[in-house]
N, C-alpha and C positions, 0 to 999 in steps of 0.2 A: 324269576320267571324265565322259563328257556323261550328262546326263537323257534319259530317255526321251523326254521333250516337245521334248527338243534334236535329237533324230536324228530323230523325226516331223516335225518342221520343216524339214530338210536332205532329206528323203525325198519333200515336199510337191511335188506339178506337178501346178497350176491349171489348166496352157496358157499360161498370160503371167507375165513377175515382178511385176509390178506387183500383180496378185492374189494370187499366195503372200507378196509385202510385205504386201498388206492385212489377209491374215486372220492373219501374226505380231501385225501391232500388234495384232489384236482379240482374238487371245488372250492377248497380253500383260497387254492392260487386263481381260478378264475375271477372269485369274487374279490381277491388283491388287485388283481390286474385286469378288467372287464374288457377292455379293447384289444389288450395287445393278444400276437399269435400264441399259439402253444410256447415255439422256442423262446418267441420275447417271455414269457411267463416265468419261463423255468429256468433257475438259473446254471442247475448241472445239465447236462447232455442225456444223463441217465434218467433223470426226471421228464425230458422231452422224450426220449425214447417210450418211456415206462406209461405216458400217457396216451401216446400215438398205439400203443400196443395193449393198451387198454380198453379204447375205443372200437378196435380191428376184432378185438376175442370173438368167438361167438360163444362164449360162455357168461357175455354182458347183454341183457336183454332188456331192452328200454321198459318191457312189460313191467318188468320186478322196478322198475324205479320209479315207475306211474304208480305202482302200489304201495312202496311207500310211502309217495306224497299223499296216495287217498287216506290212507289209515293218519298220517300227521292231522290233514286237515280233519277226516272225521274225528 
């Protein structure tokens, strides 16, 4: 049976895969690492960059991630 967090992730469009990969990895490492910062999380530089510049796009629009958590949970 999949997680919740599994089917919010197969449910996920960013608009590019590349950005529905990015924000897997970053929540993958967030929920490794719950407390610590971005850099504590990541352990290459490029992965702390890659996240911070992920967050700043504005081609990442929290709308599209509320949706699909609605469609996971519906």
């Amino acid at each position: 049976m999949k997680s919740r967090m599994q089917i919010e992730m197969e449910l996920l469009n960013l608009g590019d895969k590349r950005r529905n990969d990015r924000f897997r990895k970053i929540l993958e490492t967030s929920t490794d690492h719950p407390t610590a910062s971005v850099p504590q999380a990541h352990s290459q530089w490029y992965d702390t960059r890659a996240t911070y510049s992920f967050w700043s796009s504005p081609k990442v629009d929290s709308v599209q991630l509320l949706q699909a958590i609605g469609r996971a949970t519906a």
